[in-house]
C-alpha positions as CSV (number, residue, x, y, z in Angstrom):
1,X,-55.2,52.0,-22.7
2,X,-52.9,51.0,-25.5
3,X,-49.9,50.4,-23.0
4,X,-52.1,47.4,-21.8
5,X,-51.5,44.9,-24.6
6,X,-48.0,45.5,-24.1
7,X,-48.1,45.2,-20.7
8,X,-49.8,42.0,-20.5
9,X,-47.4,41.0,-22.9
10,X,-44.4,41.7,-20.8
11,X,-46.1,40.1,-17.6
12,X,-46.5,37.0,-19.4
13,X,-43.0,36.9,-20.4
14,X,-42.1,37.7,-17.3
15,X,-44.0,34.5,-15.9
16,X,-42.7,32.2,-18.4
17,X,-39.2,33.0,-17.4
18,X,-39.0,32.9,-13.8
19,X,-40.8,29.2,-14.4
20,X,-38.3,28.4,-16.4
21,X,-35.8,29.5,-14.0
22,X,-37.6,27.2,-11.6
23,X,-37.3,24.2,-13.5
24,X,-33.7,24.8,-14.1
25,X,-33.1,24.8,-10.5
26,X,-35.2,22.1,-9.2
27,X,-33.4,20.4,-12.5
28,X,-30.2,21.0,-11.7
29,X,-31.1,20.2,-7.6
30,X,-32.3,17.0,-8.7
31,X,-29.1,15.8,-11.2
32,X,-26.8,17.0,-8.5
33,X,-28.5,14.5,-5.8
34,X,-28.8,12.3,-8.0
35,X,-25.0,12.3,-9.0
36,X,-24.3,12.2,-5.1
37,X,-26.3,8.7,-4.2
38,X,-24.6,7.6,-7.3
39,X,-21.1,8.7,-6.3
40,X,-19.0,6.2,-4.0
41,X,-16.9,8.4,-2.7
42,X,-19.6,10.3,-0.5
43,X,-18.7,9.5,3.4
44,X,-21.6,9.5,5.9
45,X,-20.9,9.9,9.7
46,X,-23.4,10.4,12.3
47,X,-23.2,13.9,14.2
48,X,-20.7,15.5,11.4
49,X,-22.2,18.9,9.6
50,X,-23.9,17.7,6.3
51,X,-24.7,19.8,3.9
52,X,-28.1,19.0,2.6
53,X,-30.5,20.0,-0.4
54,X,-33.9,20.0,1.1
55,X,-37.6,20.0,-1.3
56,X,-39.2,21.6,1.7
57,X,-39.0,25.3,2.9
58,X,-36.2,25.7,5.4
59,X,-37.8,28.0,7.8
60,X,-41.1,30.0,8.9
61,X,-38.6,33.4,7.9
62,X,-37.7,31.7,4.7
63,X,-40.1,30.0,2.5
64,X,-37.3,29.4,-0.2
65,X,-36.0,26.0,-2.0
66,X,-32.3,26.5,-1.1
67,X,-29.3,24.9,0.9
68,X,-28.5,24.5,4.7
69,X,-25.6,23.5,6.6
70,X,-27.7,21.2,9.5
71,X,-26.0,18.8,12.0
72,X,-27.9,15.6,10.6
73,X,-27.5,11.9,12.2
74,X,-27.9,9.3,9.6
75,X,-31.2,7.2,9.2
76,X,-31.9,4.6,7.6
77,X,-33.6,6.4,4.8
78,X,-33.7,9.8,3.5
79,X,-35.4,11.9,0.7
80,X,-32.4,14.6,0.3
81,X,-29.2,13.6,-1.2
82,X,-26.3,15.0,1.5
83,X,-22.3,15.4,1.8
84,X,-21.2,14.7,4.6
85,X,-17.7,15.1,6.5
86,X,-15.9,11.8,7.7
87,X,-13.7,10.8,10.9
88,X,-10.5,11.7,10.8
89,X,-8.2,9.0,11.0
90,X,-5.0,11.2,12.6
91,X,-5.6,13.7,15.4
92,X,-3.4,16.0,13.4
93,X,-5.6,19.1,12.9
94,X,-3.6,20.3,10.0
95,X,-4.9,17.1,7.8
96,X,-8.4,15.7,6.9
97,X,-7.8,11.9,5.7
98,X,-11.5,10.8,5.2
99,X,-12.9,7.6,4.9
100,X,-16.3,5.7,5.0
101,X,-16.9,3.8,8.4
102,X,-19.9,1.6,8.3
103,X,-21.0,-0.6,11.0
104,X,-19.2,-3.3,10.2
105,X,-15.9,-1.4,11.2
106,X,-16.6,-1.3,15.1
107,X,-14.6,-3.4,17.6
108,X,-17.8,-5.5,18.5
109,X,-18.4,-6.6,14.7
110,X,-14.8,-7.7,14.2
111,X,-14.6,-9.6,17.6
112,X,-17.7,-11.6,16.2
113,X,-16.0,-12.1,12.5
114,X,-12.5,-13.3,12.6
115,X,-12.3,-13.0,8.6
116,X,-12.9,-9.8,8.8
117,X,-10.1,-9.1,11.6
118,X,-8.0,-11.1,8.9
119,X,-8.7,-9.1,6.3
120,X,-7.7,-5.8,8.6
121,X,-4.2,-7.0,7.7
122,X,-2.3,-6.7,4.5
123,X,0.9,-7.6,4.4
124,X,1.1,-11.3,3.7
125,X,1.3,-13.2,7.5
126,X,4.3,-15.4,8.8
127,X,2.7,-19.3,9.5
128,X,2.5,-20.9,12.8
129,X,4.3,-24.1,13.0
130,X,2.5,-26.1,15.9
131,X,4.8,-28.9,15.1
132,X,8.1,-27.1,15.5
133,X,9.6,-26.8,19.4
134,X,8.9,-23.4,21.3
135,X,11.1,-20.9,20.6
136,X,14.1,-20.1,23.2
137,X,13.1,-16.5,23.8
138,X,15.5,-13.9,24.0
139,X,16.0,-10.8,21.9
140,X,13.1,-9.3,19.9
141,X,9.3,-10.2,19.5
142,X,7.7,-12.2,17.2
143,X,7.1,-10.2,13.9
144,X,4.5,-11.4,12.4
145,X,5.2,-10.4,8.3
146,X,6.6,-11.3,5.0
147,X,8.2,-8.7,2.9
148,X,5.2,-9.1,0.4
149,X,1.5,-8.3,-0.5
150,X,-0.5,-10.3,-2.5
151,X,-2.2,-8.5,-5.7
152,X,-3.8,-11.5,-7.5
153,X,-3.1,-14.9,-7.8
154,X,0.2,-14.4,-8.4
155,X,1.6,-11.2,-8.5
156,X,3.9,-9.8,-5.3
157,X,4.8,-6.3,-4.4
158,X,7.7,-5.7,-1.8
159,X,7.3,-3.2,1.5
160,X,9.1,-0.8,-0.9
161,X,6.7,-0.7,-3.9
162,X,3.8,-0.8,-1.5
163,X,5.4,3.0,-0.4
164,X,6.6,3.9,-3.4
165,X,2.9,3.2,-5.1
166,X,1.3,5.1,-2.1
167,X,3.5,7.1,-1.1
168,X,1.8,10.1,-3.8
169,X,-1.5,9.7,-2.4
170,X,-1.1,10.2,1.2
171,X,0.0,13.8,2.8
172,X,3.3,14.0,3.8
173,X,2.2,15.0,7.0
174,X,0.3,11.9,7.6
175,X,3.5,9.8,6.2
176,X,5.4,11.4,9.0
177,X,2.8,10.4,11.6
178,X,3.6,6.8,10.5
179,X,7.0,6.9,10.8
180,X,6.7,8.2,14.4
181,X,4.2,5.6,15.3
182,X,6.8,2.9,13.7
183,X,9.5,4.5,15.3
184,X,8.0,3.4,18.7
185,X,5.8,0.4,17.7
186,X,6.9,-3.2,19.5
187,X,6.0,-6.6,19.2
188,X,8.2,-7.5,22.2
189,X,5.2,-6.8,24.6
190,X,1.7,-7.8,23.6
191,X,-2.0,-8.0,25.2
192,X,-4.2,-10.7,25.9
193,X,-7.9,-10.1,26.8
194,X,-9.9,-13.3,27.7
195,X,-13.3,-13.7,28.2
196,X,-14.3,-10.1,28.2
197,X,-18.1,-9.6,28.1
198,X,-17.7,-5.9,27.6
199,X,-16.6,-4.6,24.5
200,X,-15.9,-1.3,25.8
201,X,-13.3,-2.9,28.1
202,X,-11.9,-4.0,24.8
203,X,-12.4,-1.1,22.9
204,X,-10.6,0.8,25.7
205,X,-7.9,-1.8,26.0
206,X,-7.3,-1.6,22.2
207,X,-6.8,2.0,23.2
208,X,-4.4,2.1,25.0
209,X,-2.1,-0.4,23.9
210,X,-2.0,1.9,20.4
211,X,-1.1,5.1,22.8
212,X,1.7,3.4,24.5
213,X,3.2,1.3,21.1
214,X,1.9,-2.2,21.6
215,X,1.2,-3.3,17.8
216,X,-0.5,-7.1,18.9
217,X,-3.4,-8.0,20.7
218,X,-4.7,-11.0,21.4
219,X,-8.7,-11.7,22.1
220,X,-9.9,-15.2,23.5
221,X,-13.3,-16.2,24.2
222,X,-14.6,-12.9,23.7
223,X,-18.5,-13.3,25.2
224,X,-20.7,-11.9,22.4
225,X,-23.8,-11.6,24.3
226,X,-23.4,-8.5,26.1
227,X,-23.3,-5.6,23.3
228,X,-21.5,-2.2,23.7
229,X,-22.9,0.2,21.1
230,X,-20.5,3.0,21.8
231,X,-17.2,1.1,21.4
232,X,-15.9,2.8,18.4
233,X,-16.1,6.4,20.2
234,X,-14.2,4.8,22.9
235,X,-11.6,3.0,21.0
236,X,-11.0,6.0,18.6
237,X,-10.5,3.7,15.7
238,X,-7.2,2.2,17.8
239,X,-8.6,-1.1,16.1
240,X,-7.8,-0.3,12.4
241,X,-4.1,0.4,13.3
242,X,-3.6,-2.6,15.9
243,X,-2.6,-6.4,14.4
244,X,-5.8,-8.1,16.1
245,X,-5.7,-11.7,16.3
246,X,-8.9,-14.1,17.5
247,X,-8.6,-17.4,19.7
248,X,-11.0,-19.9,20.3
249,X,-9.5,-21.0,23.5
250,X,-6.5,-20.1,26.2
251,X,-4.7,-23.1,25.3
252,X,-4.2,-22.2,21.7
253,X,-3.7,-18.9,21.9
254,X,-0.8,-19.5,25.1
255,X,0.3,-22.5,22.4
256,X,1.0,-20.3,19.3
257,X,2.5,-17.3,21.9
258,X,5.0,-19.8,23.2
259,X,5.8,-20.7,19.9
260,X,6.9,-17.1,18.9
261,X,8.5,-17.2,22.1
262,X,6.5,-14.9,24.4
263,X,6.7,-16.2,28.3
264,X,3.0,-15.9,29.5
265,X,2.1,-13.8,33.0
266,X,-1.5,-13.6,33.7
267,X,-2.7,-11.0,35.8
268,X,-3.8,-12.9,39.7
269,X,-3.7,-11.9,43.1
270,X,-2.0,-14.5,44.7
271,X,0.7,-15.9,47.3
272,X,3.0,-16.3,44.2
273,X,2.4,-13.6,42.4
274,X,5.1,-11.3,41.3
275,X,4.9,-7.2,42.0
276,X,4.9,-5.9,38.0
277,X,6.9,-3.3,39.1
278,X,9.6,-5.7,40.1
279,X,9.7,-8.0,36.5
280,X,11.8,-7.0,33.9
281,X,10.0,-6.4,30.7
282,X,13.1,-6.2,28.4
283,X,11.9,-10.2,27.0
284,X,9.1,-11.3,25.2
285,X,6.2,-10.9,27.4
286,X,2.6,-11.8,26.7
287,X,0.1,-9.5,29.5
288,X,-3.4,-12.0,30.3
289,X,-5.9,-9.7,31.6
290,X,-8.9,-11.8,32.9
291,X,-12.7,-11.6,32.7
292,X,-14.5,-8.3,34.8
293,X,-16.1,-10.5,37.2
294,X,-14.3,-14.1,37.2
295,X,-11.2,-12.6,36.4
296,X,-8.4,-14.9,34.7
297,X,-9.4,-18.5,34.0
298,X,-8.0,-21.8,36.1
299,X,-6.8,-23.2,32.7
300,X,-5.3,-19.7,31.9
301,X,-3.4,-19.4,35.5
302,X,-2.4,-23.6,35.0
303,X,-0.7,-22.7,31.4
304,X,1.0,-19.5,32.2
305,X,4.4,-18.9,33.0
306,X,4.6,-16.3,35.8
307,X,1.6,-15.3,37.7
308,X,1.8,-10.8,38.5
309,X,-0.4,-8.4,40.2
310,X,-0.5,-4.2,40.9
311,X,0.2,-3.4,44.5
312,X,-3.1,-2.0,45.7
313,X,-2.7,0.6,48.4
314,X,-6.4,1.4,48.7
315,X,-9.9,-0.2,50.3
316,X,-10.5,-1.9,47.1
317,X,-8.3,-4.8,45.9
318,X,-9.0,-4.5,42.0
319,X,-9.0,-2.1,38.8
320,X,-10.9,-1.9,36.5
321,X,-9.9,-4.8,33.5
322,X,-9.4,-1.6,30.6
323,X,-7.5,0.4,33.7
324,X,-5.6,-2.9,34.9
325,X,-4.6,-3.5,31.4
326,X,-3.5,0.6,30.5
327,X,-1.3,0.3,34.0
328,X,0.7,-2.9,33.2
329,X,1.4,-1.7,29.4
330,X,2.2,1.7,30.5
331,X,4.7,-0.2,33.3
332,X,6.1,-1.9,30.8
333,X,6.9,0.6,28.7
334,X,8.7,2.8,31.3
335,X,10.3,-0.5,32.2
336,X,12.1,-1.4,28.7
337,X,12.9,2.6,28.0
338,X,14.7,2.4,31.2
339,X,16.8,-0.8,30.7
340,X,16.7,-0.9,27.0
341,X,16.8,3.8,25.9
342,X,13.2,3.2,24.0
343,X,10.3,0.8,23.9
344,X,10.4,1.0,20.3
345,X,12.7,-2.1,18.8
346,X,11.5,-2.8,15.4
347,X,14.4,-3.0,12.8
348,X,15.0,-1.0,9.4
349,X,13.2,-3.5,7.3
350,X,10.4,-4.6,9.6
351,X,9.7,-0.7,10.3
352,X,9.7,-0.4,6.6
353,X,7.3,-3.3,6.0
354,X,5.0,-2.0,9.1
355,X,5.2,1.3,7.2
356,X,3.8,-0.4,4.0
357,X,1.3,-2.2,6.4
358,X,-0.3,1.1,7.7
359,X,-0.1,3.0,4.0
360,X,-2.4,-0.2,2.8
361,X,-4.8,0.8,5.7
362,X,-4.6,4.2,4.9
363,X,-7.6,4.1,2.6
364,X,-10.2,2.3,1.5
365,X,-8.6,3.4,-2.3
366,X,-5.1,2.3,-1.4
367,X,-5.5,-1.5,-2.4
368,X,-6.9,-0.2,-5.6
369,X,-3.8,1.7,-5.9
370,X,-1.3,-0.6,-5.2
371,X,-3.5,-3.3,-7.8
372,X,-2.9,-0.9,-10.3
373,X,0.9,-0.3,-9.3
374,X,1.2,-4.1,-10.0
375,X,-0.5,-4.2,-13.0
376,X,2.2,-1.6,-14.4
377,X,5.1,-3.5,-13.0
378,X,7.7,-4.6,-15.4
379,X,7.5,-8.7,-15.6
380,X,10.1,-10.7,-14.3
381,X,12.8,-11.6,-16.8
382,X,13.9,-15.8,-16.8
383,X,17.0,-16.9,-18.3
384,X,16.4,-18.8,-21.2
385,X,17.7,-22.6,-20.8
């Protein structure tokens, strides 16, 4: 009986510390969520594994607070904090480049907001002259930037500062990935889509032109009324890597193209039209792909230069617009490695500024980076008069 005091004693102290222990936990459970909403360098992407801190017990078997790796989509609100793994942006296994992709990075939300196709691309833009006479053709494509990005109001850096700011914070893996992509990128071939009403005809058109090395694309009259909520897993993020440009109408869009001096051969079954597999695809050539029921516009056959079709050998007498549009850039690149040794004709510098172009896109944090970069740079000296 005089043990009992003591024993009391000891169960009480006993109590008080495994509530204390509790408190620590659901303490240290609750700063570490809180420090995750707070952070902005959490990723969210639906159908990734998340690791999440639930309040709640996490099973029947197991009535404790504790962690579980769950496959969680995202809603619109939660009461658990979460980390969750982002897309990849390379198909390389060997490399995890994550990144946040919101809703506002799909291929239907940047058909509908050309600023925000504009602000896809870095590099500071070559103007349009609408005044000047069409370009002759001949040689190369039409590359589209100045050896510069803007940081400010009026501070420059060149291609090679952009990669020698960056070039630390990217893998070198995932450097080499650009310079293979560059190494077969071409603006001598490029893709117009007009008057789509499917975005995942886009989205698969977008595709395919970044498989086979096509760098511009070309929307017109893009029909916004018909939505496509899937188009980002059929593009595969092709969009964030492709120079995207948006027209109002055929005219202007065939107008600037003839300027940079791109002949214009819309896709139409027709007396005159020319086999693609008999057109030589070494010159600038713009490929019009038409709408999925009404196909290519009057206005758009009126303007072009050359009218082609796909030799159909089957009961049907049509592709799909995505498939059509795959065939003829996939033609065309078998076409120029033939008479040309590679599709691929960028030179030295404008690989090297397309390299700076991609390492900008890399990351959300690579403008940041590159700000900062500038922000270091030595002024320029001026003679004193």
């Amino acid at each position: 009986m005089a043990l009992a005091p003591n024993l009391s004693l000891t169960l009480d102290l006993c109590n008080s510390a495994m509530a204390a222990c509790k408190t620590l936990v659901r303490t240290s459970f609750s700063s570490i969520a809180s420090t995750l909403r707070r952070s902005s360098s959490i990723s969210v992407l639906p159908n990734s594994p998340t690791l999440c801190f639930f309040s709640t017990p996490l099973s029947s078997n197991n009535n404790r607070q504790g962690l579980r790796l769950v496959n969680q989509h995202r809603s619109p609100s939660r009461n658990y904090a979460s980390i969750s793994v982002e897309s990849v942006d390379s198909n390389d296994g060997d490399e995890a480049e994550f990144e946040t992709l919101t809703q506002e990075d799909t291929v239907e939300h940047l058909l509908t907001h050309k600023d925000d196709v504009v602000q896809l691309m870095k590099m500071e833009r070559r103007r349009i002259d609408f005044e000047q006479q069409p370009s002759s053709g001949g040689g190369g494509g039409w590359f589209p930037y100045l050896d510069r990005f803007k940081c400010g109001n009026s501070s420059y850096l060149s291609s090679g500062e952009v990669l020698e700011a960056l070039g630390p914070h990217i893998m070198d893996s995932r450097k080499e990935r650009f310079r293979n992509v560059v190494r077969n990128r071409s603006y001598s071939v490029c893709l117009v889509v007009e008057g789509l009403t499917d975005f995942g005809n886009v989205s698969a058109a977008f595709r395919s032109a970044d498989a086979l090395g096509f760098q511009s694309v070309h929307v017109v009259a893009c029909d916004s009324s018909k939505r496509y909520r899937e188009n980002r897993h059929v593009s595969m993020g092709a969009e964030k890597w492709l120079d995207i440009e948006l027209w109002d109408t055929i005219e202007e869009c065939f107008e600037a193209l003839k300027l940079r001096g791109y002949r214009i051969a819309t896709t139409h079954v027709g007396m005159d039209a020319v086999s693609v597999y008999d057109m030589n695809w070494s010159s600038p050539t713009a490929i019009v792909v038409g709408n999925e029921s009404k196909g290519i516009s009057d206005e758009a056959l009126a303007l072009s230069d050359l009218h082609c079709s796909i030799p159909m050998n089957g009961m049907v007498d049509s592709f799909n617009v995505s498939v059509a549009a795959g065939i003829l850039m996939h033609h065309a690149v078998c076409d120029r490695t033939s008479r040309l040794g590679c599709h691929g004709d960028l030179t030295p510098k404008e690989s090297q500024i397309l390299l700076a172009e991609f390492s900008l896109r890399h990351s959300r944090s690579s403008i940041n980076i590159a700000y900062e970069y500038a922000k270091r740079k030595p002024p320029l000296l001026t003679p004193k008069l």
